[in-house]
Phi, psi and omega in degrees: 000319164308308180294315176295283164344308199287310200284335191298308189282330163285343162284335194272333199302330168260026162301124141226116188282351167290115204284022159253011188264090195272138184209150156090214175278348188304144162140134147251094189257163202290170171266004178273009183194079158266206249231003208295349171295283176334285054059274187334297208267009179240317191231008155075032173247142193248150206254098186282167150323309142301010191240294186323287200296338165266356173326284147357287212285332181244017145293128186208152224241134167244150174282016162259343161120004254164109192292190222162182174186135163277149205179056167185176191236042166247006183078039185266123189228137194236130183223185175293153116338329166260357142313291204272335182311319175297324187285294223291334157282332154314323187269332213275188147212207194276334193256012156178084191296106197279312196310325176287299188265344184078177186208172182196096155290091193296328141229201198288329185292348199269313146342131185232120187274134183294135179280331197224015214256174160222138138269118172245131179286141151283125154264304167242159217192112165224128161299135183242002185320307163320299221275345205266310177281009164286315186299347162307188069253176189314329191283326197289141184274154182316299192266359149304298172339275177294347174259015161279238189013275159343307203277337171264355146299347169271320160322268185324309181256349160278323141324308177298311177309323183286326213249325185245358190067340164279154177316151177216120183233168184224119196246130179273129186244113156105349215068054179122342198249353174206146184240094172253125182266112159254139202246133180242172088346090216241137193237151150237333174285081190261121175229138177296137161243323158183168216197132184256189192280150175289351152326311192257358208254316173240046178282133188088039140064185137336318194291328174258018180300118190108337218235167149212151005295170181207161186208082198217141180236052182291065222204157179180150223214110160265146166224180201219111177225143195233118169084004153111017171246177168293134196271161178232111206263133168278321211233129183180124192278160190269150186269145185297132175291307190280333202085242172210171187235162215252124171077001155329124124336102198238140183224171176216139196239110216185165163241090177292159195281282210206130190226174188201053152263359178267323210285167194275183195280317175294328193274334161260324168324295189291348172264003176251349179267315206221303205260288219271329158316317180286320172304297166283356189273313163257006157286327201274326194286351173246039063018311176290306182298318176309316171305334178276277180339278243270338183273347180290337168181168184285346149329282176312325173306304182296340188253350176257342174341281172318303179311308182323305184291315206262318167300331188277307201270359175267340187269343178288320205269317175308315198306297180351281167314310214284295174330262207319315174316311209263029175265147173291342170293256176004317162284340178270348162300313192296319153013275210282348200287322171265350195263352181260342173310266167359291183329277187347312184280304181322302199299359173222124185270024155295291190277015160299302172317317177261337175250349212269331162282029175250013163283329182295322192262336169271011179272325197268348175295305181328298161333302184293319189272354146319293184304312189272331240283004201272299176340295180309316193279336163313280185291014153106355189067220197286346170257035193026056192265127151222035172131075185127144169288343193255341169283336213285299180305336200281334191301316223260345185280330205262339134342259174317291154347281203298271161048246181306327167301348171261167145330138160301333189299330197252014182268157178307143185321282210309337151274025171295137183318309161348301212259001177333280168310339171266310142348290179289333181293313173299295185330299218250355189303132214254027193260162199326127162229157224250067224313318188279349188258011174255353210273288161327302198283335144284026082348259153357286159339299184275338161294290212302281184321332188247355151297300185293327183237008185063122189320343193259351200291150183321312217279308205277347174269345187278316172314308153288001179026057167087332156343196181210154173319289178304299189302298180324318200275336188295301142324302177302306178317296196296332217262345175306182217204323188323276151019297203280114180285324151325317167305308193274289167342301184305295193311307201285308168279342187297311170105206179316322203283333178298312197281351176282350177279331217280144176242015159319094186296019185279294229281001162253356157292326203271328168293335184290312202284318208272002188278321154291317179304323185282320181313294218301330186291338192266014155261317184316285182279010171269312166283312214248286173327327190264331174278278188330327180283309198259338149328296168319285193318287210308313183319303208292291169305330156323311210244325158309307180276355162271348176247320214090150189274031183255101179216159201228144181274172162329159160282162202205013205021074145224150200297129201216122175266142154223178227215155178175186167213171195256146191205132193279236217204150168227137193196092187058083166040352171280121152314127157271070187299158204284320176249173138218170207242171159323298168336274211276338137287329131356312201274319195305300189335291178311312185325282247207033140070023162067009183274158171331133328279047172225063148263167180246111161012138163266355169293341182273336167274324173312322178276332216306319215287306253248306169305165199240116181283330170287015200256133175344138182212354164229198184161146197236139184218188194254353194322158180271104168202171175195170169350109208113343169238004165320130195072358163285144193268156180247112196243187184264192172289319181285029181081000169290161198253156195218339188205173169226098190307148191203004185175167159233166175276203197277344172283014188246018181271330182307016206276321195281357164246350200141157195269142121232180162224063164240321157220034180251157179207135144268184219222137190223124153292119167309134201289337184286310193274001147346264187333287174312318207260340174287336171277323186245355179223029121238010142111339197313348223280353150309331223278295173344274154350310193273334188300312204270012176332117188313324213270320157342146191220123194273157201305183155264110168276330187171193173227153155289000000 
């Protein structure tokens, strides 16, 4: 935690947080507005149209939470191992641990098809801004407003869906100051193709998450099949022959998740006072609990692993954040950054009239959202979660029902037809779920709720029904039907009436629950979501017409290019040089006695003789990223893949707030130790071959 606080603050002391002020390598910008100035006048290159678009084309988005790219024109998709990890436990059982053992598929019969995953291509970028903020009018109260807006973005992608047959989101921009509609490309027939072991995949543990040097064999290989074949992609990148070099051009192509540069002085006060505090309070208590489950047998390890992994690397990445929230620099940068903005609107009393309450509205959405956030966070938030896949179903059946009886226009987002099929996939997914490991995980769930709302509270005695925490959740598991996808199927086409017959107690838990869980959500977007959009917006119009609009918005998980070069570090007075080798995971290894988490595989001791210790095998470059470009490729100037992105180091947690480059850096597996360890440690070199086909000719990208 000392070590995270130090670097964090010494990275933010260089943030410049004012937010037309793009400097360096910064930005994750959209592709309909890349960076082409930029990128010029820093590396003297030029990014054509044809270089974006298929970039853009051979990008691709997973429903695990994570980017990707294809890179075969067989529908070969290359992603993290910790991207790919839910499926690869999914897939796995107690008898043939994929996450443990790796997996190789030697052929296409071999290929292990995924229960739940959908992949999406970007196809298209249409501004939809007039149309979506036209659906206002003047007259209209903050939550008419938005829920004008809201009806008309389900309007917008439900027409595209009639017209092109593709997925369509209507995407929030600026928070609010822009609307773009992207039409994707949507796959669900996905099968794992090799995935190395996690050993090799996660060496170091925790202890090395976050940190370089590093030696992760972070990589994980998909394919994508359409008509029960393999699809067949005009667009895909060619893997680079050389790789890269210390001070190279690199760009990423990814979806980050989610950034708060943007957000206002008030508006970060409340996420350092109050939401991250709340935050980190139940992260560290359930880290813990999972670690306690996962010690009871090896069973339990094997089916929490993953959770266990994603809680570990959230409570490393918030101390992160939470440390940079609470250094004083970092406010005083953000300060003067809005107190010279501001000035600006004040001094013309045009855009005083039209911009000038929107810091006022988002101080007072903020205010609001203070008052509800603990109540809200007791009841699972706007998505009733309180633990466990079967509540999650019971939730989305008993939902959907209600739902499905209204205009598609006036359904909650997530049940809008549009979003259907992705919907049914989660919904209807035959892959395992674990009685005992749902039991725990709603225990936990229902302890959380009455630590937050207190034992006597009505909402938290009605939930338990005279119970204890364990017996409720015990009593729910065992006694649901849920578990049975037949079941859920039945439930699901019967509509209202089935689920008003069922006598499921899941599914009469979620009824007890959801007519308070649905109040705070429609207050939550009616006080706080309807003042913050349009408080944002006039910030946005603001800040366009005093900086100009070559600016790039927050992450949205959506496709977002940066731009960067691989470049090492300084770091307590030490050089960090840009790469490490095959050699220096041995050297770690040996470092710290071959114990947990640095033993090395055994196909990887078996292999030793046989790898070349000189061959790259991580790499650090400046590119702009965060949470969300996990798996996103790293190409060259032609468009070739030279890395894979998989991590940052520990200055790159300050990223959710703001850019520097002087030691925040990302973390990439080098495209050469791919190669190497799929040919000489795992036996791949079909896999090898379709990536690295000789016969290729890479796009025409630019000029120097």
């Amino acid at each position: 935690m000392k070590q995270i606080l130090k670097y964090s603050a010494a990275a933010l002391a260089l943030l410049c947080l004012a937010v037309p002020s793009v400097t360096a390598d910064e930005g994750m910008w959209l592709f309909n507005r890349p960076p082409t100035k930029q990128i010029k006048a820093r590396y003297g290159f030029d990014i054509t149209p044809q270089w974006l678009e298929h970039v853009q084309k051979s990008s691709v988005r997973l429903s695990s939470g994570g980017s990707g790219s294809l890179v075969s024109p067989n529908g070969l998709v290359m992603t993290n191992h910790h991207v790919g990890s839910d499926m690869i436990e999914k897939l796995s059982t107690a008898e043939r641990d994929l996450l443990k053992s790796g997996f190789y598929a030697k052929t296409n019969a071999d290929e292990l098809k995924c229960p739940d995953l959908e992949i999406v291509i970007l196809w298209e970028i249409i501004d939809v801004t007039d149309r979506v903020k036209n659906a206002a009018t003047a007259e209209m109260s903050s939550s008419d407003a938005n829920t004008a807006r809201r009806k008309m973005m389900t309007t917008i992608e439900q027409e595209s869906k009639e017209q092109t047959a593709m997925r369509s989101d209507v995407v929030t921009l600026w928070q609010g100051g822009r609307y773009h509609q992207y039409r994707y490309k949507s796959y669900t027939d996905v099968r794992l193709v090799m995935a190395p072991e996690k050993g090799i995949a996660f060496f170091g543990g925790d202890a090395d998450n976050f940190e370089y040097p590093r030696y992760d064999l972070d990589m994980c290989f998909f394919r994508i099949y359409e008509n029960d074949a393999p699809l067949k992609n005009e667009h895909y990148l060619k893997w680079s022959r050389n790789g890269c070099a210390d001070g190279d051009l690199v760009f990423v192509a990814g979806h980050p998740g989610s950034t708060q540069r943007l957000n206002t002085v008030d508006h970060i006060k409340f996420m350092r006072d109050v939401q991250y505090p709340l935050s980190m309070r139940t992260i560290w208590r359930r880290e813990v609990q999972l670690a306690t489950f996962m010690g009871r047998s090896e069973e339990n390890r094997r089916i929490a692993e993953g959770d266990f992994f994603s809680m570990q690397n959230t409570r490393k990445n918030f101390s992160g954040r939470f440390a940079g929230l609470q250094d004083p620099a970092f406010l005083a940068r953000k300060v003067a950054a809005e107190t010279k903005l501001r000035a600006a609107v004040d001094a013309n009393p045009e855009w005083k009239a039209k911009w000038g309450d929107g810091w006022s509205q988002i101080a007072n959405a903020k205010k609001l959202h203070g008052e509800m956030l603990v109540r809200f966070a007791a009841m699972g938030g706007s998505g009733l979660s309180l633990g466990g896949q079967l509540i999650t179903k019971a939730r989305d059946l008993v939902r959907n029902a209600d739902e499905a009886l209204k205009p598609n226009a006036d359904r909650l987002r997530e049940y809008r037809e549009t979003a259907r099929s992705s919907f049914e996939l989660g919904l209807f997914s035959p892959a395992p779920i674990h009685p005992e490991f749902e039991i725990e995980n709603l225990t936990a769930g229902l302890q959380n709720m009455g630590e937050l709302l207190g034992c006597e509270d009505p909402v938290y005695l009605k939930a338990l029904d005279g119970k204890s925490p364990r017996a409720r959740a015990e009593e729910l598991v065992l006694g649901t039907k849920l578990i049975d996808v037949a079941e859920r199927k039945r439930l699901y086409e019967g509509g209202k009436a089935a689920i008003d017959a069922s006598r499921d107690p899941m599914i009469l838990f979620i009824k007890s629950l959801d007519a308070e869980s649905r109040a705070s959500r429609k207050r939550y977007e009616d006080e706080v979501d309807a003042q913050e959009r349009e408080g944002y917006a006039k910030v946005a119009a603001a800040n366009f017409e005093v900086n100009g609009e070559d600016q790039y918005p927050d992450a949205t998980f959506t496709l977002r290019l940066s731009y960067g070069q691989v470049k090492g570090y300084v770091e307590n007075g030490k050089d960090i040089p840009p790469f490490t080798n095959f050699a220096g995971l041995f050297k770690r290894s040996e470092e710290r006695e071959g114990k947990y988490p640095f033993e090395i595989p055994a196909k990887w001791q078996a292999a030793r003789e046989k790898l070349n210790p000189n061959t790259p095998f991580n790499f650090v470059s400046t590119n702009d990223i965060i949470g969300g470009n996990s798996g996103s490729p790293v190409i060259d100037k032609q468009g070739e893949v030279v890395g894979l992105i998989f991590d940052g180091n520990i200055s790159s947690l300050v990223g959710n707030f703001g850019y520097e480059d002087v030691t925040s850096r990302a973390v990439s597996v080098d495209s050469r130790s791919m190669i190497e360890a799929m040919r000489k440690v795992y036996d791949a070199g079909t896999l090898a071959d379709e990536i690295t086909g000789s016969s290729r000719k890479p796009i025409e990208a630019g000029s120097r």
